[in-house]
C-alpha positions as CSV (number, residue, x, y, z in Angstrom):
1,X,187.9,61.5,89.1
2,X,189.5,61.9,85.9
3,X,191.8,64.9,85.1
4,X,188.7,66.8,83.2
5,X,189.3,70.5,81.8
6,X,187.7,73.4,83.8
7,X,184.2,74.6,83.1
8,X,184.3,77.3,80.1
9,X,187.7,76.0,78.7
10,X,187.1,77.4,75.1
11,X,190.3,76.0,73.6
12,X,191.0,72.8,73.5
13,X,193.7,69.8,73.2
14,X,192.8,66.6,71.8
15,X,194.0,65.2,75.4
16,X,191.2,67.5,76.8
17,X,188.5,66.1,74.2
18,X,189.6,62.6,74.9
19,X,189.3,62.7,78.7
20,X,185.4,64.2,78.2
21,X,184.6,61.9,75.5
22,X,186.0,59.2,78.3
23,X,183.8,60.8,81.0
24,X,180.7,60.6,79.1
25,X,181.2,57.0,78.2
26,X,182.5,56.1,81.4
27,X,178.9,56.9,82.8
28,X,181.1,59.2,84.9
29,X,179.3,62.4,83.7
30,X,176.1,62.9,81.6
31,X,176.3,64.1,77.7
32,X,173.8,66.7,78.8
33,X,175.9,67.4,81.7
34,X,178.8,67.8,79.9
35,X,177.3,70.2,76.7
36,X,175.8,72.8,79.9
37,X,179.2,72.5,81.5
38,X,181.7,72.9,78.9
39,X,179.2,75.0,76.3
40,X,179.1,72.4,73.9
41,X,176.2,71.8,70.9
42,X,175.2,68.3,70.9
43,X,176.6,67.9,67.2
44,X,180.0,69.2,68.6
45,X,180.5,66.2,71.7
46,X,179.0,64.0,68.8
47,X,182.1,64.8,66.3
48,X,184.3,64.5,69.3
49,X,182.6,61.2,69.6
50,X,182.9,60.1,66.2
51,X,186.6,61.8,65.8
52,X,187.7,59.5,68.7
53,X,186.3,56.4,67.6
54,X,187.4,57.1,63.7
55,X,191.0,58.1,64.7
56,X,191.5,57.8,68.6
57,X,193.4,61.1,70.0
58,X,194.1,61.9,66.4
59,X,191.3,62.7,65.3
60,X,190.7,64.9,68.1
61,X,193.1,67.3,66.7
62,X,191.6,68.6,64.3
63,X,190.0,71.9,64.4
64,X,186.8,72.4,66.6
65,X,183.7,72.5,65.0
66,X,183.4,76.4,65.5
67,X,186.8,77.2,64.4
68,X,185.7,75.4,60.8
69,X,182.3,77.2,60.9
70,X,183.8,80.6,61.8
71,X,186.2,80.3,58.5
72,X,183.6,78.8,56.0
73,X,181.7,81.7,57.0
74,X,184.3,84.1,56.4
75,X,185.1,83.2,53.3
């Protein structure tokens, strides 16, 4: 089994998005499975998705998907 994050982890490392993005694509865990078990939108394991596959672990560093929501709405 790969070295997946805990259920509920709410921050998260590109290392962390990697291995679940892996998982998924693996077949070693379901993308339905995985949104239910980590709290995840669909659009949000789809930008990890595309992130990874645009710029490997690089592109997983960028800022989550909430964390860029939460500002543009506080602006």
């Amino acid at each position: 089994v790969m070295n997946l994050p805990p259920p509920g982890t709410m921050r998260w490392t590109a290392w962390q998005k990697a291995a679940v993005v892996r998982a998924v694509r693996d077949g070693l865990l379901d993308a339905g499975e995985v949104r239910r078990h980590y709290l995840l939108s669909e659009e949000e394991l789809a930008g990890w998705q595309a992130d990874f596959d645009r710029s490997g672990i690089a592109g997983l560093q960028q800022k989550s998907l909430r964390q860029r929501r939460r500002r543009a709405n506080h602006r």
